[in-house]
N, C-alpha and C positions, 0 to 999 in steps of 0.2 A: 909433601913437605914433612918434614922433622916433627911427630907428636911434640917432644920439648919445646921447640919454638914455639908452633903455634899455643901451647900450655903456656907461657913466659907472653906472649902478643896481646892472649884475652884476660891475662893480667893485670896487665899494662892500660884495656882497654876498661875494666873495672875500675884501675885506682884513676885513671882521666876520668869516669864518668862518678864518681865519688868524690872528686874535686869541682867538678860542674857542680854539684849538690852543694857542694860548703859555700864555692864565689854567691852564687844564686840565695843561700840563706845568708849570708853576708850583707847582699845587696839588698834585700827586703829588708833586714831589719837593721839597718841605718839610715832607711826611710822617716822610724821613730826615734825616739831620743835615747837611746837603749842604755842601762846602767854600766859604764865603763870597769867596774868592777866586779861585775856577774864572770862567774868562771867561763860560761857559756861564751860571753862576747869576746871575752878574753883570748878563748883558743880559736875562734874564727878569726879575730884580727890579728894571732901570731900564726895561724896558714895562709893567712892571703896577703896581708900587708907587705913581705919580701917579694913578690911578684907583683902585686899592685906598683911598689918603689922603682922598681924595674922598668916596667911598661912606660911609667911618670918620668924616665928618665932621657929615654929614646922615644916617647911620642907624646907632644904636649897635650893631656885627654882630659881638661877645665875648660869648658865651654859653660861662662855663666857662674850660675850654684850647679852645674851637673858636672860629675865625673862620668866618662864611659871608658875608664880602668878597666871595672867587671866585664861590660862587652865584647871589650877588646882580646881579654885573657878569654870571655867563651870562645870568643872567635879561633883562636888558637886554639882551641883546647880540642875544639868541634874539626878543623881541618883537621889534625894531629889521629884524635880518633878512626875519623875518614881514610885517612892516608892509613894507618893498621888496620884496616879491617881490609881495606881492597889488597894490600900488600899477603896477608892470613890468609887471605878466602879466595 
């Protein structure tokens, strides 16, 4: 296979698993009552809130007080990686 692709593939699979890290600190720290004006919460809910809306759009994920938004998008996120790595390797 093509060095560039696979160089472009394990790219691809760093920025998926760099986004697994931000949903996952997302999802922890909305647990507490976190300051809505902290720059910190700020850029986490302007990375995942446009894909969280999404998800909330096509799959009703309120059951209760829980959202499983964040699970849903790992889930995605975890096939999607899956599927690059066996396609790479």
């Amino acid at each position: 296979m093509n060095n560039v692709l696979i160089a472009f593939l394990e790219t691809i699979q760093i920025v998926i698993t760099i986004y697994m890290w931000i949903i996952i600190i997302s999802a922890l720290i909305s647990w507490v009552r976190p300051d809505p004006y902290n720059p910190i919460v700020r850029t986490l809910r302007s990375l995942t809130e446009p894909v969280y809306g999404f998800i909330r759009k096509v799959i009703p994920t309120t059951f209760g007080m829980i959202d499983i938004a964040p699970m849903i998008v790992l889930l995605i996120l975890i096939f999607l990686n899956n599927l690059i790595a066996r396609y790479a390797f």
